[in-house]
N, C-alpha and C positions, 0 to 999 in steps of 0.2 A: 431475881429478887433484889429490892432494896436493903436498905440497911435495916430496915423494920423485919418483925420477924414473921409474919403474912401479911399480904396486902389483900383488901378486899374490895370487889366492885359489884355494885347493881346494874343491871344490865335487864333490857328489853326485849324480847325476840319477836316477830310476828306471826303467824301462821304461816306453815310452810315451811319456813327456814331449816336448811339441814348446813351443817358445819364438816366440810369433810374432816377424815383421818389426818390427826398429827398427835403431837407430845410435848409435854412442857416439863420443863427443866426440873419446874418442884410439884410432889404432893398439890392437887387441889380438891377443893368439896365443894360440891354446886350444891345451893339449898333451893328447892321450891317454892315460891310464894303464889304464884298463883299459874293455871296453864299445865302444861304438864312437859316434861323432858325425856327423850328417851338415848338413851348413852350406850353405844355399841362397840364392844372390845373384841378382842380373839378369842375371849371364853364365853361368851355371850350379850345380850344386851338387858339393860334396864330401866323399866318405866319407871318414871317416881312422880308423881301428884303434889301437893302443895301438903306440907309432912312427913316428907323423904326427901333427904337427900341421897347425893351420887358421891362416894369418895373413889378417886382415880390416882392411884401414886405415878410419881414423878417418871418417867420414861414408858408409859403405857401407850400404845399407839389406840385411839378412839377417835369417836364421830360424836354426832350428835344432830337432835331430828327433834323439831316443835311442832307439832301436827296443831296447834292452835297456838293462839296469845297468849306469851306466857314471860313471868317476871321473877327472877333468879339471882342469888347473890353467889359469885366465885369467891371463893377464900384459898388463898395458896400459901400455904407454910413452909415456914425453912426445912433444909433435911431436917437439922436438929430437934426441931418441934413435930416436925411428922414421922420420928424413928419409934413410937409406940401406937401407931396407927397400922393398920392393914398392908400386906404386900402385895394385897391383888384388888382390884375393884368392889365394891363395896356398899348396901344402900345402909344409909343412917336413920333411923328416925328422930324428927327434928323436935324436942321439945320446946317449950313457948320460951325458954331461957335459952336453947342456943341460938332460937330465932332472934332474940332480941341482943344476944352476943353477935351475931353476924350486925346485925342493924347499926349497931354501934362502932365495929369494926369499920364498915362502908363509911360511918360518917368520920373515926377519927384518920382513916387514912387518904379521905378526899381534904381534911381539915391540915393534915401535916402536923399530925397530934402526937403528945407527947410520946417517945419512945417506949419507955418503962408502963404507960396506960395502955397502949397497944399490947405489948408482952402480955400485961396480965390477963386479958380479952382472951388472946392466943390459945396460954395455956388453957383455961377454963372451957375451951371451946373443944379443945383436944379430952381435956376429962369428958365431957357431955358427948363427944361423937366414939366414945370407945365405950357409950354406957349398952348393954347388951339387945340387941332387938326384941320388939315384941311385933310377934304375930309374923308372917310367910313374907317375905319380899316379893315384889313385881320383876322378876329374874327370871329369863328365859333363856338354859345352856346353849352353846355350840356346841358342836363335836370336834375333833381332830381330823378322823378319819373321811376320806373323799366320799365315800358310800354314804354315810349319815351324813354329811356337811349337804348333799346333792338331795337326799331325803327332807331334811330340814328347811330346805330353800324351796322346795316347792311346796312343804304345809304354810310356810309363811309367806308364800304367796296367793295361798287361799286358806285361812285357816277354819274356813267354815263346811271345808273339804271332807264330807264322810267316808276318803281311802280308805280301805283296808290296809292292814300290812304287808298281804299279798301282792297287794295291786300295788303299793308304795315301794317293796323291794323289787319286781320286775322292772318300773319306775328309772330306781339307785344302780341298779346293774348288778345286785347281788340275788343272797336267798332272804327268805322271812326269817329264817331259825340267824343268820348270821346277822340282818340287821336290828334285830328284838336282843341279841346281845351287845351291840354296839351302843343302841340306847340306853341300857343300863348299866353296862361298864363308861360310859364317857360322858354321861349327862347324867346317872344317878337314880334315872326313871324309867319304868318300863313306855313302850312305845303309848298307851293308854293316857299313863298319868302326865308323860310330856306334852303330848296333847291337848288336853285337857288344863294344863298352866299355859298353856300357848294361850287357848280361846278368853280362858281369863283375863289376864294381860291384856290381850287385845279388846277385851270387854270396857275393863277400866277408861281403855283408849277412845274407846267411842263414845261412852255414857259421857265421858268430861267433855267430849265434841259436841253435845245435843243429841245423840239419838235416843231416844224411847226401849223401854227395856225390850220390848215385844221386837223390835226392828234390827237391838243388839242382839238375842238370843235365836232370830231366826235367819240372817246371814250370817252368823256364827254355829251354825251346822243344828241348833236344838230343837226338839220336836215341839215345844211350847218353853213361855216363859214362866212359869212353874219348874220345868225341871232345868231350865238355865238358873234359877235363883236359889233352887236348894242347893246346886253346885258350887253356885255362887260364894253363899252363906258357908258351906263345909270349908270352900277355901279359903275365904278372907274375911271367915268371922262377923258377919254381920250383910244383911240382905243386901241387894243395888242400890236401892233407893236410898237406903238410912247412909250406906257408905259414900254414895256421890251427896247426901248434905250433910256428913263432916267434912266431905275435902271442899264444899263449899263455904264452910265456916273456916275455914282455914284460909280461904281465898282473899280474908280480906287484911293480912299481914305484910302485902307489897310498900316495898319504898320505892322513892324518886331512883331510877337509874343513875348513874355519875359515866360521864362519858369515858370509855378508856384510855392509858396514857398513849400518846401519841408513838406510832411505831409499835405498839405492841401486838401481834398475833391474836384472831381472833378468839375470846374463851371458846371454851367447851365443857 
């Protein structure tokens, strides 16, 4: 960090672009403006769309993965300003004030703007990203244990996979009775409902790609898209359609990128 108390930059990524694993020295929050980002820790990974953000405190080893064009502002704070923030990874959601606290941040610290205006941007942005969530995050747990970690890596290589749990614990190398508890004691959810947030997520993922609802809910293991969209709607409060044209109206909150400072490690 600088002598300022976060420094913020807008950045560009393409389609494609994954960022391997590393860690950075301070607290940062990646906002969404347009595209989508998806941010991979040791407890799991998270989509966020343009109206989520990512908060990643300071020494967390993550990744990151733009499965299309997508435009983002990093905001890194000092410890002192991020010690009433989260100690574990975190999605935000971005009101039109912290978007425009970020915006303003990118420009006074590409402008080499006054210290004490900076500060108060800072604080303000730290009240707005601790204001409580509303509605489910795009959160899809890890597990600890080799059994479940080896179970999970193969739904998330086909999540449109109709395994059984039988067929998925012979799979893991365990039983059904042992892996259906491992589900719910280390990720919170029965084998069912994890599931079932997996294909969502990965739902979000595609529809903001271009596919057609019919296309997302039938490589995504559902028997019509009808019962892909009442799922839909139970989890994320509002159908496909209406939900992919608010994070389209949301899409059009990108600023210019500011190139990063020279020598410094790629965000994420």
């Amino acid at each position: 960090m600088s002598r300022f108390t976060i420094e913020a930059v807008a950045v560009d990524h393409a389609a494609g672009v994954e960022i391997t694993h590393h860690e950075h020295d301070s607290g940062q929050l990646s906002i969404v403006l347009r595209g989508t980002m998806m941010i991979m820790a040791e407890e799991g990974w998270w989509l966020a769309p343009p109206g989520l953000a990512v908060w990643v405190p300071s020494q967390v080893v993550h990744g990151a993965r733009y499965s299309e064009s997508s435009s983002l502002i990093h905001i890194r704070f000092s410890p002192v300003l991020a010690a009433p923030l989260p100690a574990r990874c975190k999605p935000i959601v971005v009101s039109d004030l912290l978007r425009e606290l970020a915006r303003e941040a990118v420009r006074l610290t590409s402008t080499d703007g006054k210290a004490s205006t900076l500060d108060l941007v800072a604080r303000l942005m730290v009240v707005q990203a601790r204001q409580p969530a509303r509605g489910p995050g795009l959160f899809v747990p890890n597990g600890h244990d080799r059994r479940l970690q080896h179970a999970i890596d193969i739904l998330c290589k086909d999540p449109g996979s109709n395994i059984n749990l039988d067929e998925l614990a012979l799979l893991a190398h365990t039983s059904s009775r042992t892996l259906a508890r491992l589900f719910h004691t280390e990720t919170g959810m029965t084998f069912g409902r994890w599931r079932e947030h997996l294909r969502i997520v990965c739902a979000v993922d595609r529809l903001s790609r271009g596919y057609s609802i019919t296309q997302t809910a039938l490589e995504l293991g559902y028997q019509s898209a009808s019962s892909f969209t009442t799922l839909f709607t139970r989890l994320l409060g509002a159908p496909p359609r209406r939900y992919m044209q608010l994070m389209r109206e949301r899409d059009g909150a990108a600023v210019e990128p500011q190139s990063p400072a020279k020598g410094c490690s790629p965000a994420a």
